[in-house]
Structure formats: C-alpha cells, structure tokens
C-alpha positions as CSV (number, residue, x, y, z in Angstrom):
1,X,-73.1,57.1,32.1
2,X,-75.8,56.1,29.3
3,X,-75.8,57.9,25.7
4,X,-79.1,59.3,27.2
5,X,-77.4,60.8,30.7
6,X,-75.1,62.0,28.7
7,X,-77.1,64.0,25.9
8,X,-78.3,65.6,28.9
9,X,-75.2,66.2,30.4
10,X,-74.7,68.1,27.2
11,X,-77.5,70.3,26.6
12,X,-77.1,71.5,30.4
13,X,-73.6,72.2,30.0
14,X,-73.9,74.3,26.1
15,X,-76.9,76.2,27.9
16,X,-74.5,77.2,31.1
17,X,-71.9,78.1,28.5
18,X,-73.8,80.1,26.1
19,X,-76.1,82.0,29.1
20,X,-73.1,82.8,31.7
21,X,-70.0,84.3,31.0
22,X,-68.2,83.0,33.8
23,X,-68.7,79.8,32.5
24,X,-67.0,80.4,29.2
25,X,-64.5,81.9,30.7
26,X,-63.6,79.3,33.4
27,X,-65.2,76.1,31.6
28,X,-67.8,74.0,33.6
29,X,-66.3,71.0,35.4
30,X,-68.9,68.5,36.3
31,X,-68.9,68.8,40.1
32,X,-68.0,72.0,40.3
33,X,-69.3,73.9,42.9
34,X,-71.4,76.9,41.4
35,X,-73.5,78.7,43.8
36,X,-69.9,78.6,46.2
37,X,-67.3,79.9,42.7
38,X,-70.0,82.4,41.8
39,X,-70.4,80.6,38.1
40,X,-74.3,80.8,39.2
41,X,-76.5,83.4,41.5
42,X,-79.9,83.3,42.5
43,X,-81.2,84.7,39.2
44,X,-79.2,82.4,36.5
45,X,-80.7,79.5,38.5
46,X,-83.9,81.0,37.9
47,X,-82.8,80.8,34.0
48,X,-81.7,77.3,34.3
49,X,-84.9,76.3,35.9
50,X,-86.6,78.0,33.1
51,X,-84.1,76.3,30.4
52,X,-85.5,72.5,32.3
53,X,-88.6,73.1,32.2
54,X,-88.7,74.2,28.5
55,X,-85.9,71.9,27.3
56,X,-86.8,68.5,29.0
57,X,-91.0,69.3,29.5
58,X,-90.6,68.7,33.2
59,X,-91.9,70.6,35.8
60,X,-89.6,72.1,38.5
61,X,-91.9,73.0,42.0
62,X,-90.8,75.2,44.4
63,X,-90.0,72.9,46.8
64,X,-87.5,71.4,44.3
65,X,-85.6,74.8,44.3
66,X,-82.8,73.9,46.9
67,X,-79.0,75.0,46.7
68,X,-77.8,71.3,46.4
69,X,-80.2,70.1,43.3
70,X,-78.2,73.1,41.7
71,X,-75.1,73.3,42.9
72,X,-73.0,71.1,39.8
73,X,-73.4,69.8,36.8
74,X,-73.7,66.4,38.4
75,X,-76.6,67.6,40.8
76,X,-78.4,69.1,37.4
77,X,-78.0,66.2,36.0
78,X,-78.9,63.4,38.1
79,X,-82.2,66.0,38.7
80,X,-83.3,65.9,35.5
81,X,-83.1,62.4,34.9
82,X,-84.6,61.7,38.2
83,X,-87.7,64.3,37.1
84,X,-87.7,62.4,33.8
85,X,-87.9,58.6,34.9
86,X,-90.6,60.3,37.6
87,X,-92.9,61.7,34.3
88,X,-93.0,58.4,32.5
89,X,-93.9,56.3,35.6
C-alpha cells in the first residue's frame, strides 16, 4: 500500500470511528464486513458518501451506491482511489 492509499485508509477509518459508535466500540478491521456485523446501515452510508464526496472532492452517483463498494474498509478504499485516479485522467 502507498503513503497515499494509506492517508486514505486513514481518514476513512477516523471518520467511521468518530461518526459510529459501534465502530469505537468494536474497532474497524479492514475487511470487515459492515453492512452484514451492523457497524453500518443504510443511513451511515448515506454519511460516508457525504464524508467522500466532501473529503476527497469526488463525486459518488447513484449507480455507484452498491452494498459491495461499501461493505469494508478495503472496498472504501480501493473506491476512492479508483474515483480519484478516474478525476485526474
């Protein structure tokens, strides 16, 4: 993983932390599963969305918003450097 993957990594994981309590109770492993352990529902994804778009200026469509681009850490992760190579190309 690159310095730049994992600054991303990062800011995903402190915004889980600090917006779910779950999370902070549990901890967030990286390819944990959290639509099936209930760290996430259908509304905090809607607040991670939100936290993307704001945090790394991409734009998520609605077509993007499928159960397996948010189902981990990993998934989030490997999104939003996808969406990001995508912008500057």
């Amino acid at each position: 993983m690159t310095q730049a993957q994992s600054l991303i990594e990062d800011r995903i994981r402190e915004f889980v932390l600090k917006q779910f309590p779950l999370a902070r109770k549990r901890g967030v492993a990286a390819s944990e599963k959290w639509l099936e352990t209930g760290l996430l529902d259908s509304l905090g994804i809607l607040d991670l969305v939100h936290f993307l778009e704001e945090e790394f200026s991409i734009h998520i469509a609605d077509e993007e918003l499928l159960p397996e681009t948010f189902e981990s850490l990993d998934a989030v992760t490997a999104f939003v450097i996808q969406k990001s190579q995508d912008k500057t190309t």
